[in-house]
C-alpha positions in Angstrom: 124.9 92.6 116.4 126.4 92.7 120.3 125.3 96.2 120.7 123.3 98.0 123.5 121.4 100.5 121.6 118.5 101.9 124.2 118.1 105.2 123.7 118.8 105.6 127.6 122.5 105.3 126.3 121.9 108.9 124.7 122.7 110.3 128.0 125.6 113.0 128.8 126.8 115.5 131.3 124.4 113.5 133.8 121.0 114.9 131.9 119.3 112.4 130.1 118.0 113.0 126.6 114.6 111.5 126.1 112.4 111.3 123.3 112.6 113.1 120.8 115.3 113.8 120.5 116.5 116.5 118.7 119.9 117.8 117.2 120.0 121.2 115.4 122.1 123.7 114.0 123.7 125.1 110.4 123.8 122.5 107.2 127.2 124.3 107.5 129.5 126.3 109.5 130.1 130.0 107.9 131.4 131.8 110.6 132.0 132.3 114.3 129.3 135.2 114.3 126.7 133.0 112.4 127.5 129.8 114.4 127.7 131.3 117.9 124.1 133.3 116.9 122.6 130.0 116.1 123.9 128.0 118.8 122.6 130.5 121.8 119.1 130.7 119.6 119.0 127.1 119.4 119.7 126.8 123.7 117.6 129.1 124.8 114.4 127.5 122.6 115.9 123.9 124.7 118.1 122.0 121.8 120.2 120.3 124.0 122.3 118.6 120.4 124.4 121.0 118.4 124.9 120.0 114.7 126.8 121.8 111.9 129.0 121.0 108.8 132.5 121.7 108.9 133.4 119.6 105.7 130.7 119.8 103.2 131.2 116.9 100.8 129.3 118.7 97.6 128.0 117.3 94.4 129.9 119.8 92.0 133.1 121.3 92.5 133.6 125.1 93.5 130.3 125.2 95.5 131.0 126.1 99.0 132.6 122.9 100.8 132.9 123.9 104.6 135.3 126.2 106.4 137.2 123.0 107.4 139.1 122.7 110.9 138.6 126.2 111.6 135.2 125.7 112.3 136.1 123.0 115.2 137.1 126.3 117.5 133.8 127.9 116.7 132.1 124.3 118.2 134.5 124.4 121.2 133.2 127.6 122.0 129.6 126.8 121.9 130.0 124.2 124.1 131.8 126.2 126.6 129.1 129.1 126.7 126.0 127.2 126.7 127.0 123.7 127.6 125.6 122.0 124.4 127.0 119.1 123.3 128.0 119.2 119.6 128.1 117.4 116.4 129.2 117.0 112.8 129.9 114.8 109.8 133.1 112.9 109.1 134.1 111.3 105.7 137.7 110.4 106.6 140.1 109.7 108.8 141.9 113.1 109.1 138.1 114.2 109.9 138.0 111.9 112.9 141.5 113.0 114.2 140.7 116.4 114.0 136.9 116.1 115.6 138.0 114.1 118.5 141.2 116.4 119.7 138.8 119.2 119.2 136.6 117.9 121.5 133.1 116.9 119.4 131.1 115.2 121.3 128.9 113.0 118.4 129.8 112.2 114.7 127.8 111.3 112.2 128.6 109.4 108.8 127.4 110.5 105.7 124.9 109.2 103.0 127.9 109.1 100.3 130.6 108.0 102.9 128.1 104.7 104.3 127.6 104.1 101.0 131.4 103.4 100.6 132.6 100.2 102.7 135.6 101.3 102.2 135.5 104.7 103.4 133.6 103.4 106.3 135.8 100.7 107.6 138.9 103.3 107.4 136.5 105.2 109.7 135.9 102.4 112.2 139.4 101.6 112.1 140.5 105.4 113.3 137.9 105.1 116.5 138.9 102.2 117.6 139.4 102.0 121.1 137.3 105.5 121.2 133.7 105.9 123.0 131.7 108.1 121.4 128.4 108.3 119.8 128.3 107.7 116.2 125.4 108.0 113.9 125.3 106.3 110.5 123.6 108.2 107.9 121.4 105.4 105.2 123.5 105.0 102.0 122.1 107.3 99.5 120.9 104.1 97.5 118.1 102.3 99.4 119.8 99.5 100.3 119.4 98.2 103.5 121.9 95.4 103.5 124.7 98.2 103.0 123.1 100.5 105.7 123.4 97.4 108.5 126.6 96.7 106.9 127.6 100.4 108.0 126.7 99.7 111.3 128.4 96.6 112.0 131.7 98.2 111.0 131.6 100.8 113.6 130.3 98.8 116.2 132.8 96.5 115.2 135.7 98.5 116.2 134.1 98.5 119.7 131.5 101.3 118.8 128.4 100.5 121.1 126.5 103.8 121.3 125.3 104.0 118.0 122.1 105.4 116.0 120.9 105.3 112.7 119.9 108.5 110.8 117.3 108.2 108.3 117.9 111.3 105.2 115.8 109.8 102.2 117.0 107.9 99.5 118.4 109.2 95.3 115.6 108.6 93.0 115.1 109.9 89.2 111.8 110.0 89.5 110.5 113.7 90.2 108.7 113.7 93.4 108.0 116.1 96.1 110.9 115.7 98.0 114.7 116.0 97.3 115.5 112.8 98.4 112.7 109.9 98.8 111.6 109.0 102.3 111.0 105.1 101.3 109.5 104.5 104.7 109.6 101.3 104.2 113.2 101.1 104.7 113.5 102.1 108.5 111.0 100.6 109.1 113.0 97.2 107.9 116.2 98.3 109.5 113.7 99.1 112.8 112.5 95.4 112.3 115.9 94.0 112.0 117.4 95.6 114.8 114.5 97.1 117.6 116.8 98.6 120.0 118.7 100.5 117.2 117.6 104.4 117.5 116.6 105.9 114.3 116.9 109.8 113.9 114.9 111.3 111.0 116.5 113.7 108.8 113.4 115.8 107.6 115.7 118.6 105.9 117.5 116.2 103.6 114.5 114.4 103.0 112.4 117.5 101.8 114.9 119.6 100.5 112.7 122.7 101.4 111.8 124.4 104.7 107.4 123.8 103.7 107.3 119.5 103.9 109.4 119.2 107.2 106.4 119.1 109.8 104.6 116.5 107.7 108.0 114.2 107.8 109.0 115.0 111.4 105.6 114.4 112.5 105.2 110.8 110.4 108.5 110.0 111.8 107.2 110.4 115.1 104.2 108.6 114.2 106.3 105.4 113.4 107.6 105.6 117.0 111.3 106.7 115.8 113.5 108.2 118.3 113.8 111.7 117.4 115.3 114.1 114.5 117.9 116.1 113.3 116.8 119.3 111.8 118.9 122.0 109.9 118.3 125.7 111.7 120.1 129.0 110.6 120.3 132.6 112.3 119.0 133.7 108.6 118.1 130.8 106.5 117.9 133.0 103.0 121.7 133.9 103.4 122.8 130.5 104.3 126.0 129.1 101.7 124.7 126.1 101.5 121.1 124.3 101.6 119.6 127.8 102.2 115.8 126.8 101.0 115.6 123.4 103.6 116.6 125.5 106.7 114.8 126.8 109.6 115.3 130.0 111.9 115.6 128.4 115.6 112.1 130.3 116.7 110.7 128.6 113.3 112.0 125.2 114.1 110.8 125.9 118.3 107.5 126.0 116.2 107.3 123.3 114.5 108.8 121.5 117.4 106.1 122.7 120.0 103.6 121.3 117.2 104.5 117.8 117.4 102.1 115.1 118.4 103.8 112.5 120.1 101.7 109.1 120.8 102.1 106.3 123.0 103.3 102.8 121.6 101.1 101.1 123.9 97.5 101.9 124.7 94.9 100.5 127.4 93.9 97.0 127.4 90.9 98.1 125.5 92.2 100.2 122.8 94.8 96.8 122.8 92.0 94.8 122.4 90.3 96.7 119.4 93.7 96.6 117.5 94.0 93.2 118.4 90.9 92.5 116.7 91.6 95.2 113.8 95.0 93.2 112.9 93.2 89.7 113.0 91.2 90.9 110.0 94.4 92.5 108.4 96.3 88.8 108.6 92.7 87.4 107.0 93.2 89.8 103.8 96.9 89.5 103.5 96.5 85.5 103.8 93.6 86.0 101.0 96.0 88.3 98.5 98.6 85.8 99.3 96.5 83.4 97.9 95.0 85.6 94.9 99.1 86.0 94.2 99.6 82.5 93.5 96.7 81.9 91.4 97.6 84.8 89.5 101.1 83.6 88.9 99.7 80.7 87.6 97.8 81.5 84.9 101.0 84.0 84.4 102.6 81.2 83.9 100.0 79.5 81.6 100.3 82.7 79.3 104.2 82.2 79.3 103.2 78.7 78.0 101.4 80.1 75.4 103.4 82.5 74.2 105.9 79.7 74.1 104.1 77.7 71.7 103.2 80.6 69.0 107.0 82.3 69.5 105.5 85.3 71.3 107.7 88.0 73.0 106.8 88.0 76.9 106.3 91.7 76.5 103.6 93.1 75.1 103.9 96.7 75.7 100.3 97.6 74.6 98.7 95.3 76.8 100.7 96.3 79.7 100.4 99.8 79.2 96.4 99.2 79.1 96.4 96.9 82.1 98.2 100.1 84.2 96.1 102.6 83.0 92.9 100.6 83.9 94.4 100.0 87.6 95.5 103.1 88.3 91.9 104.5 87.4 90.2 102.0 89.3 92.5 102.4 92.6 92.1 106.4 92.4 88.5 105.9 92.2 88.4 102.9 95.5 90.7 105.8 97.0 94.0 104.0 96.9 96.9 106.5 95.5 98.3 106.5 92.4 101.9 105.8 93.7 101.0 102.6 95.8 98.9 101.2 92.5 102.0 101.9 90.5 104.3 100.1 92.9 102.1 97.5 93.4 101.4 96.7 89.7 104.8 96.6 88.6 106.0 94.4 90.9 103.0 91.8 90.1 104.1 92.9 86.3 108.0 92.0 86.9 107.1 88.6 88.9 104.6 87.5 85.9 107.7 88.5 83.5 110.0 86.7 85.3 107.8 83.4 85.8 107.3 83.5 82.0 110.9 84.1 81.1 111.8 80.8 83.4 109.2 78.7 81.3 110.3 80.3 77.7 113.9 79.2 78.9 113.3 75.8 79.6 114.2 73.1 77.4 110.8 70.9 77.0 113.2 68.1 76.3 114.9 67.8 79.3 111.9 68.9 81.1 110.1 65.6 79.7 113.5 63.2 80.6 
């Protein structure tokens, strides 16, 4: 990707925004009152970014969906009394007409809409020929490929400020948050393209106003580039998202509480993670190793179940096998989610090296 992505690009009305940073402001816009109250909280606590919904693409119909255009005058006017630049979310094309002649100065794209190539080409298509910043939201399914593909559509259409906001990932499984961090993912994308900024979205991830200083600070931790963070005059009366939003003084807290640390250290503290990662590439190269033999005699049971007509699964035995690793990694102080994810991928490579040797026909296999 052609694309010059330092976050010194982040830089407007001659100020330059450094990291973190931070964008802030109503999941959605309710009213002048509420949005010009949040906005002049928001500046005087030293959020520069001004973010809030003014189409709210909602799960079920009849829930509160935005005020729509209307809400564009209310942005105009907080940039006009305290100089903030300001944001919000597009899923189509009449979005993007109406954002840009009201003057916004940053759009984002959606978790549903980046999931939708469609959608998002129709998008790149309308800002064509435009320069603004655009940040891409990651697909609501964790899919990396389609969150890069995302990227490359805007920046195709001549798009070269651009940013990637990471908001958690859809799972069934019940977990703490409303919507999965899967760390792993940015990471990847961060691996894949270095220069890109990545923006955490702590509110979407936790889905409640209690787990956001544990994400924001792990996001700063992995070096990302700064957050975007829902903020309300009065939370509790908010229309939408009430229980995942902060008052600006809260937020100001939790902001003034963050650690930030330094991606490089002195040529000593180098040196000892130099020599810390050395013994890191010794074990991986060893489980690398214990994965192959492993997969081997996989493969010898597959033989043998082969021979005797077997099913590959043997739901007992599997079920036993988990139990007995999940209690040893508790007790060796590993968690029970990394055991689980750990195990059943080992579990689905055996099953599929075994359904590759019950599939092969011994016949040809012997020609």
């Amino acid at each position: 990707m052609g694309i010059d992505l330092k976050l010194e690009n982040f830089s407007w009305c001659g100020e330059c925004i450094t990291r973190p940073l931070i964008i802030a402001g109503p999941c959605s816009a309710e009213s002048e009152e509420q949005v010009m109250l949040t906005a002049k909280a928001l500046s005087a606590n030293g959020v520069k970014i001004f973010r809030a919904g003014i189409w709210k693409p909602r799960t079920r119909p009849n829930a509160f969906e935005g005020v729509g255009s209307e809400g564009l005058k209310w942005m105009r006017r907080v940039k006009e009394e305290t100089g903030m630049l300001t944001s919000t979310e597009v899923a189509n094309v009449k979005h993007v007409y109406e954002a840009l002649k009201n003057g916004v100065d940053i759009i984002w794209i959606g978790a549903r809409t980046s999931a939708n190539p469609f959608a998002v080409q129709d998008i790149a298509d309308a800002l064509r020929g435009v320069d603004i910043p655009v940040l891409v939201k990651n697909p609501v399914n964790p899919d990396v490929e389609l969150w890069i593909g995302a990227l490359e559509r805007i920046n195709n259409a001549g798009i070269t400020k651009l940013a990637a906001i990471h908001r958690g990932f859809s799972t069934y499984d019940k977990t703490l948050f409303r919507n999965e961090p899967q760390w792993q993912i940015p990471i990847e994308l961060r691996r894949r393209i270095p220069d890109l900024p990545i923006i955490t979205d702590p509110s979407h991830i936790c889905g409640n106003r209690q787990l956001l200083y544990d994400v924001s600070q792990k996001a700063m931790d992995l070096n990302f580039d700064g957050l975007i963070i829902e903020s309300h005059i009065n939370p509790d009366k908010a229309l939408s998202d009430a229980s995942q939003q902060l008052t600006p003084d809260a937020l100001k807290e939790l902001l003034d509480r963050l650690i930030l640390r330094e991606s490089d250290g002195d040529p000593e503290v180098e040196l000892n993670l130099a020599e810390l990662r050395e013994q890191i590439d010794k074990l991986d190269d060893k489980l690398i190793n214990l994965f192959e033999k492993r997969m081997q005699v996989a493969g010898e049971i597959g033989s043998h179940k082969k021979e005797n007509n077997l099913t590959i699964l043997q739901s007992k035995r599997w079920d036993d096998l988990l139990k007995k690793r999940l209690n040893l990694g508790v007790k060796k102080g590993l968690s029970e989610e990394f055991i689980l994810k750990v195990f059943r991928s080992i579990h689905q490579e055996s099953i599929n090296r075994q359904t590759v040797i019950m599939n092969t026909d011994d016949k040809s296999k012997d020609a």
